[in-house]
N, C-alpha and C positions, 0 to 999 in steps of 0.2 A: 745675536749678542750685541748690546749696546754699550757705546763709549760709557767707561767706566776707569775711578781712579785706583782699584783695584782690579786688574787683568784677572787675578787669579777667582776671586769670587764672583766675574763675570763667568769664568771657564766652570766656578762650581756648579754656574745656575746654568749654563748647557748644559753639561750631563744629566743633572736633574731632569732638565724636561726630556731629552735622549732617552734616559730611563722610564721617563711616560710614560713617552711613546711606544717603549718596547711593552708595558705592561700593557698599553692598551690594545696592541698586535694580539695577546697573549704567548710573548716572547717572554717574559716574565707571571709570574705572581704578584699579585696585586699587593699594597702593605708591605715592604720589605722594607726593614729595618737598614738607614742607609747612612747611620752616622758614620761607619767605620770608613766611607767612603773620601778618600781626600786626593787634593791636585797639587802639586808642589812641584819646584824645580829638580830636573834629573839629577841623578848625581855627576856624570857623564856629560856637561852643558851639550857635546856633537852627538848626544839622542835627540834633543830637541831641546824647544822653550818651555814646557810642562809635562807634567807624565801622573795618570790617574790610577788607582788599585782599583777602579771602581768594580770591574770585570773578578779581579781577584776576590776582593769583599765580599760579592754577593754572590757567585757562583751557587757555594753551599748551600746556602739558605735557599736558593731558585732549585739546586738539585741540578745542576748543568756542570760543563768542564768550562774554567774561567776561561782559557784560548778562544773556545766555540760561542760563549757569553761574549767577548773580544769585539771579536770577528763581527757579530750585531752591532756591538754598539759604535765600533769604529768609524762603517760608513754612515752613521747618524749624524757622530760629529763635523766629520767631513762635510758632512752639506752643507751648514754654517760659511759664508764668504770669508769667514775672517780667521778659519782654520784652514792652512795650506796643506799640511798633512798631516795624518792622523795611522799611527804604525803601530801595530801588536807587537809587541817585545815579550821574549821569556817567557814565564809560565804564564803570564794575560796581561802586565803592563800596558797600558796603550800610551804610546809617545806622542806628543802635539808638537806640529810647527804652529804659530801664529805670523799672521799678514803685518808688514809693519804697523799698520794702520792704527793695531791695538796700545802698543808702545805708544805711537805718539799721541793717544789719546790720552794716557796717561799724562803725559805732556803739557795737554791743552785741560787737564783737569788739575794740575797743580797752578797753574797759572791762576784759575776760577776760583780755588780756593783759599790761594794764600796762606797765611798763618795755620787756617785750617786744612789743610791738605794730609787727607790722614786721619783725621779730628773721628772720633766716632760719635754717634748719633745717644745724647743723656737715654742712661738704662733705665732710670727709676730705680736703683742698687747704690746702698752706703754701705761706705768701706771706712773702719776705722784703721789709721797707719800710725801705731806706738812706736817711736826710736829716741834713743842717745837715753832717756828718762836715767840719768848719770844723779848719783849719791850728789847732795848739794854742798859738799862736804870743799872743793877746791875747782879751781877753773879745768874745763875741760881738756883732755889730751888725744893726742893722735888718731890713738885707737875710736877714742869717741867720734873726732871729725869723720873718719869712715863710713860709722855706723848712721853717722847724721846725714852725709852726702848719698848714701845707699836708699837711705829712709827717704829722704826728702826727691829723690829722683823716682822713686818706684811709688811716691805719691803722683809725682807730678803725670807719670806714664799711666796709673788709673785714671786720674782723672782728666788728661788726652782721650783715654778711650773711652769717657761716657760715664765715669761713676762719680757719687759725689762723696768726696773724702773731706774726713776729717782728720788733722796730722796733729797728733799729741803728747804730751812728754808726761809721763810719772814723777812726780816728784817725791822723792825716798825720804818724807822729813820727817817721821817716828824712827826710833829704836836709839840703839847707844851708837851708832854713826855721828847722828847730832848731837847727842850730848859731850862727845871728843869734840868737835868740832866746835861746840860753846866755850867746852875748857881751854881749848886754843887761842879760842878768839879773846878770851879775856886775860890770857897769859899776855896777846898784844895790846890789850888796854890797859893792862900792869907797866908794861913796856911806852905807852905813851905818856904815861906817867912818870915817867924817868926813874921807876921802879927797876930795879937787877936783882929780875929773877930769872932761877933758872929755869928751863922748860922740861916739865915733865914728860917721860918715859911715857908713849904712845898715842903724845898729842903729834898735832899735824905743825912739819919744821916751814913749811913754804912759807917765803915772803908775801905771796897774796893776801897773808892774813891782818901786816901791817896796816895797811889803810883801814881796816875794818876795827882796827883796837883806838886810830886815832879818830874815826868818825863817831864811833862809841864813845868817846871820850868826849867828843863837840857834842854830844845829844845827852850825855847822863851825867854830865862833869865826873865828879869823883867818887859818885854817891854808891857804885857800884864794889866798889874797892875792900872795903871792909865790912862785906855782910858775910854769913854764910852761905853755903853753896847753893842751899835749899833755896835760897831768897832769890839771887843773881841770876842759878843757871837757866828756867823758864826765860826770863827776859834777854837774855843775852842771844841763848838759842835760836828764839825770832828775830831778834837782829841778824844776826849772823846768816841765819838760813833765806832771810831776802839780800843781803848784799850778794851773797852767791848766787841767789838768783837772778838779780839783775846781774853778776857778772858772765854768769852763763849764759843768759839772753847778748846780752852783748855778743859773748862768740859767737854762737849761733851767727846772728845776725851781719859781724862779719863773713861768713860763711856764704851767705844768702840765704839760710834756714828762717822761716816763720811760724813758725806753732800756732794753728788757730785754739789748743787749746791745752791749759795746765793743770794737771789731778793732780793735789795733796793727797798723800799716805794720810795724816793729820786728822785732816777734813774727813777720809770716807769712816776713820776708828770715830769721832768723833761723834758722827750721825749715827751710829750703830750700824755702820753696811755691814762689820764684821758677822755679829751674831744675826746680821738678817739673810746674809749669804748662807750661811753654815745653818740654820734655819729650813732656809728653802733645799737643800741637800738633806737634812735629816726627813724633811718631809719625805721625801725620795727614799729614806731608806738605805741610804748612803753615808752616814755617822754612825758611826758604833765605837765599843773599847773592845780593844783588844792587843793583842800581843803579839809585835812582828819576829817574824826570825831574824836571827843574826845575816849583819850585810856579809859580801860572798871575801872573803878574805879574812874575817873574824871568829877566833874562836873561841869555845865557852870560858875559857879561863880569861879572856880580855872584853865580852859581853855581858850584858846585865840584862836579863831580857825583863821588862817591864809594860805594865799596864797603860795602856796611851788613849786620846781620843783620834780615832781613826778617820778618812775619806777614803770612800771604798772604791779606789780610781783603778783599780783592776778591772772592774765592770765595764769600764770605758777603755781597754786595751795597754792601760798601763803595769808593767813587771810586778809593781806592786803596790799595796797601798801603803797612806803618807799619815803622817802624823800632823795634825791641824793644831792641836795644843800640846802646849810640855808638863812637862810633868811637876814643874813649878805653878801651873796653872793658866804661865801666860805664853799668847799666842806665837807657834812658830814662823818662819818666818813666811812660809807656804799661806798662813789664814788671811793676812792682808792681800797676797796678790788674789787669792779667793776671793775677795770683798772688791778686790777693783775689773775685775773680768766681769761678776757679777755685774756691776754698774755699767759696765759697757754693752753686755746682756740686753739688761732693762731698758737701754738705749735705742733700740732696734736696727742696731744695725746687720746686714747681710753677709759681711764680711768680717770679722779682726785679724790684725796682721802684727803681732810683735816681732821687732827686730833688737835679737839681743848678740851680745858679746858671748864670743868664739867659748868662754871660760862658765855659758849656760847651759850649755850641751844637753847635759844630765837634767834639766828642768824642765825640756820639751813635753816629753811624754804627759807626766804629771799637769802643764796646763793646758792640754789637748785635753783631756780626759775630763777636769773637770769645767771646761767650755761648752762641751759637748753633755753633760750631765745637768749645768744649768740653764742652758736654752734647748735643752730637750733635743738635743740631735740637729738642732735647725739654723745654728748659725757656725760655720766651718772656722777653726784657727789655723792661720798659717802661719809657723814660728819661722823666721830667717835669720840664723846665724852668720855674722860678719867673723872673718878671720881676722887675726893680730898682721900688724901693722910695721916691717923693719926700714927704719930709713938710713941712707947711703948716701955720700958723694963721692963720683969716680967709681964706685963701684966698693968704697969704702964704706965701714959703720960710722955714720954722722950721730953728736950728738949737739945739741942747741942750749937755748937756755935754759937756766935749773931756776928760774924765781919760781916755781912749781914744789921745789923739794926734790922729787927724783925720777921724773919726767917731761914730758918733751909737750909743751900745749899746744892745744888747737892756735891758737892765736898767732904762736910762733910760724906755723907749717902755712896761715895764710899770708903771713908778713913776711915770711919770705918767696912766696912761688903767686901769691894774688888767687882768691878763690874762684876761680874759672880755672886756671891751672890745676889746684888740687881735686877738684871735682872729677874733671874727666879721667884723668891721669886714674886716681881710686875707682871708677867705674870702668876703666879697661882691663878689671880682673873679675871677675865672678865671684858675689859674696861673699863662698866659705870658701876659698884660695885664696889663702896667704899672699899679703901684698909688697915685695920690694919698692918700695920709694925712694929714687935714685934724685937729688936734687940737682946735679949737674944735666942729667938725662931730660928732666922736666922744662928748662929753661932754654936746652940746645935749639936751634931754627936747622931741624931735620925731621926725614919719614921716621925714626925711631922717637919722636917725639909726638905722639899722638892728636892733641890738641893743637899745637902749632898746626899740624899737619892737615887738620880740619878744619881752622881755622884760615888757615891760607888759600884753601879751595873757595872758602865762601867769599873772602876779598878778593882774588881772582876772579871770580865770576861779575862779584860788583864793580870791579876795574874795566871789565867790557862792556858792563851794562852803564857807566858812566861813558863811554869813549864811544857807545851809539849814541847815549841822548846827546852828546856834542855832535853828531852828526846828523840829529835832526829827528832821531827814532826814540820814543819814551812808551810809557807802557801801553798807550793805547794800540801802537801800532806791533807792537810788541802780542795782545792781545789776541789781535786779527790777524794774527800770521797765519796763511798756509802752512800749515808744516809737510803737504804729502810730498814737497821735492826734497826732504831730508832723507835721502834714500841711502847715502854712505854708511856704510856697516857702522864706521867709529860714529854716528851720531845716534844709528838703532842701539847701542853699545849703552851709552850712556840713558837714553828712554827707558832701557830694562831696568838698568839701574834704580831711576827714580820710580820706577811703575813697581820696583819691591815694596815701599816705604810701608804703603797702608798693612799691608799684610804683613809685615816686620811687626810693625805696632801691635796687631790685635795681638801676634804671636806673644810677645814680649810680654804683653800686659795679661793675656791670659796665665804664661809660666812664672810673672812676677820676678822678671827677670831684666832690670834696664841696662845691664852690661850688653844686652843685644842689638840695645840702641844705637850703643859707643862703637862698637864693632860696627855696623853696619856704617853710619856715617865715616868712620874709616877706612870702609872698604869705597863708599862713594866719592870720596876725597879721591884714595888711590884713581878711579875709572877718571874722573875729570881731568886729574896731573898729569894721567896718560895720554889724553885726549888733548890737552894744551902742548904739550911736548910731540905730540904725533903733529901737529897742525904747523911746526916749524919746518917738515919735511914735505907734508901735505898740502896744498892751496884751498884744495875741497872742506878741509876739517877747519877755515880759519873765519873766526864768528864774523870777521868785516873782512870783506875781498874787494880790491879795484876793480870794478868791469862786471859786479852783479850786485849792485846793490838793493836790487829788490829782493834779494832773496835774506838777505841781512836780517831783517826780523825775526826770520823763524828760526837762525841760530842762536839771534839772542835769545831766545825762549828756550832753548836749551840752558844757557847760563842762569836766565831765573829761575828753572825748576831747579837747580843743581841746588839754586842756593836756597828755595825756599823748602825744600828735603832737609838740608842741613840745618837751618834756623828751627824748624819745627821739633829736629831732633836733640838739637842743644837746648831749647825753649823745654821740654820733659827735663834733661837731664842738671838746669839751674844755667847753663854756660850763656855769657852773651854773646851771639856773634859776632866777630869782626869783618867788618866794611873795608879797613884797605888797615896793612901791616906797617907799624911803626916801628 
């Protein structure tokens, strides 16, 4: 087994060959299906450093008793120098010690890598990541920054591990959303006009819309004022629908969200993607009229059961099928995102990944079905749900500013906590768990404060690595450290530590999960804090000692992996590290 910055997919590839070997004995069956085979840490850390099923797994299919399967492959491993011991556990578990040697090679492989420590090897695989694509109707809120911090983090963790993403926003600018939204907008260019009027019943109240009625006014003077609606609401509409978009890009962008890319609703009705998606689905066989049963809570006396154009998404696992046109003729609201999945389709890519608001729920099925209908089985969706969003100070219901109307914006939640702050803080819960945002909590300099928390490890580490190269030690020598005399448990303590990262990552990015990130860099923060706090008792755990200064280097390479673990995991998740605490 050779130095590697993943220990544990070193240990998968011993077994693997272990297993050869037994098949070339004819201790095995030759071909044995060996995916189910995996190495991971005990649950018990005092079983050992890893623990395999691999004996479990395959017993059956070899036709053996996993123990006596065990029992083979144990002492295979064992002959490797870098497995100290190797113990059958339970019904066939096999327990692994490793030699430090393994640890600190991970050590001397984050040093080599840097930035990329962890980085996986480009797949040849595109992944489109949809998030926030928010109605363009008013500046974004809370809930949205979530969905956008979620988004843009479980981008940044694909493509850490090797794929190449595209990160995109829907833009919702058909239907009667925008056309409120024009009517709004030109209530506030009545109102720049020093016109008193009053605003009508289920236009939008926020003040955001102010500036948009007086720049309307600098670009059309007055000529808009007294036409009718027919004439006005087109032009006003695209006005209106780019100043929101530019004001949305701006939060975003406070945020540190970038979109390489924006879809018009508009644009795809426009080109005909509609009739060409529902096209390519009738060719399939999958358009029909018909007539659904009443939904489950309705009955005949309050249902109309009526003749519809149907998507036959049952075929594809969903409850039931959808109605693609109304029965006025025109498209439901289902036919458009029909038409823009379709284009994502055509697109080639290997992955799609919507991430929608907790209140989509009920939509999932329905765009699984027909993803999977038109790329023919061949391109997976994976819908992720962001839960709702309560904010709190002290432990109270906080609420901010209303220039919104009657919510709380994104803009506000960065202007007050700095979007490194709101980042991490919303990725310390798991997407669809509902998130407390405590603002007094967020800004405290404590372990209950996550980011801080994480953040002070990584300045820490860079306050000793400043206070060797004042003593004469910079990265080269740093480099060329020995590390075999790190033999004190608190310093093998911390090498397990960073020798998780790579394998965190694939984990994370495989279940599309980067709250695994934030956790883990929290838990690597906690090993370090303990390790500096143990080194005030200790003289062995302290990175510069009087009376050994040769060995100096190789501590501080403990402090650069700590931090270049943490940098690469806040670099996924948008956060910048900090270098020394103001």
């Amino acid at each position: 087994m050779t130095e590697t910055a993943n220990p544990f997919a070193a240990v998968a590839a011993l077994i693997d060959g272990a297993l050869d070997a037994l098949a070339a004995e004819g201790a095995l069956p030759p071909g044995l299906d060996r995916r189910a085979v995996t190495v991971e840490p005990p649950r018990d850390p005092a079983h050992g450093d890893m623990a395999t099923n691999a004996a479990m797994a395959l017993a059956k299919p070899a036709g053996t008793n996993p123990r006596a399967l065990a029992g083979l492959l144990a002492p295979k491993l064992a002959e490797d120098a870098r497995i100290t011991a190797a113990e059958v556990a339970g019904p066939g578990f096999i327990n692994l010690r490793l030699s430090p040697s393994v640890w600190l090679g991970s050590i001397s492989a984050a040093l080599a890598a840097g930035p990329d420590f962890g980085r996986g090897a480009p797949n040849g695989r595109r992944v489109n990541v949809e998030y926030v694509s928010a109605n363009p109707t008013g500046p974004l809120h809370v809930g949205h920054a979530r969905g956008a911090i979620f988004g843009d983090a479980l981008a940044g963790l694909l493509e850490f591990a090797g794929w190449e993403v595209t990160r995109e926003y829907y833009i919702n600018d058909a239907g009667a959303q925008v056309d409120v939204l024009a009517r709004s907008a030109h209530f506030r260019y009545q109102e720049a006009h020093g016109r008193a009027v009053e605003i009508a019943p289920g236009l939008y109240p926020g003040d955001y819309l102010a500036p948009v009625g007086v720049a309307m006014k600098a670009v059309f003077g007055d000529t808009l004022l007294d036409r009718p609606e027919a004439e006005w609401l087109p032009v006003v509409r695209e006005f209106a629908i780019t100043a929101m978009m530019g004001m949305i890009r701006e939060d975003l962008a406070a945020l540190g969200v970038t979109m390489d890319r924006f879809q018009s609703e508009a644009a795809l009705a426009a080109e005909g993607k509609v009739e060409a998606a529902l096209a390519r689905l009738s060719e399939q066989g999958l358009i029909y009229q018909g007539v659904l049963e009443p939904p489950k809570g309705k009955t005949p006396e309050d249902w109309e059961p009526r003749e519809q154009t149907l998507f036959r998404s049952t075929a594809y696992g969903d409850d039931v099928d959808r109605p693609v046109k109304k029965s006025d003729g025109g498209w439901t609201y289902f036919a458009p995102d029909i038409a823009y999945h379709f284009d994502k389709v055509s697109r080639g890519y290997d992955l799609l990944i919507d991430v929608f608001g907790a209140d989509h729920g009920g939509y999932v099925s329905r765009m699984k079905a027909v993803v999977a209908a038109l790329s023919e089985r061949k391109t997976p969706l994976d819908v992720k749900l962001v839960q709702l969003v309560k904010l709190f100070r002290n432990g109270e219901p906080f609420k901010m500013s209303k220039r919104a109307g009657d919510f709380v914006t994104l803009r506000d939640l960065v202007d007050q906590v700095g979007p490194d702050v709101a980042r991490f803080t919303m990725l310390m819960r798991k997407n669809d768990a509902p998130l407390d945002f405590d603002f007094a909590k967020a800004m405290e300099q404590s372990k209950d404060n996550p980011v801080w928390y994480v953040q002070y490890a990584n300045a820490r580490a860079h306050s000793v690595l400043r206070s060797g190269a004042e003593a004469g030690i910079g990265d080269a020598e740093i480099g060329a450290a020995d590390l075999s005399a790190l033999t004190h448990e608190g310093w093998i303590e911390i090498a397990k530590k960073v020798a998780e990262w790579p394998r965190l990552m694939e984990m994370a990015a495989e279940s599309h999960e980067p709250h695994r990130v934030a956790f883990y860099l929290y838990d690597l923060a906690g090993a370090f804090h303990a390790l500096w706090n143990r080194a005030r008792e200790e003289d062995a755990l302290r990175f510069l000692q009087a009376g050994d200064e040769a060995g100096a280097p190789a501590r501080l390479a403990m402090a650069k992996a700590v931090s270049v673990a943490i940098s690469a995991g806040l670099g996924i998740l948008g956060v910048t590290p900090a270098t020394e605490m103001r």
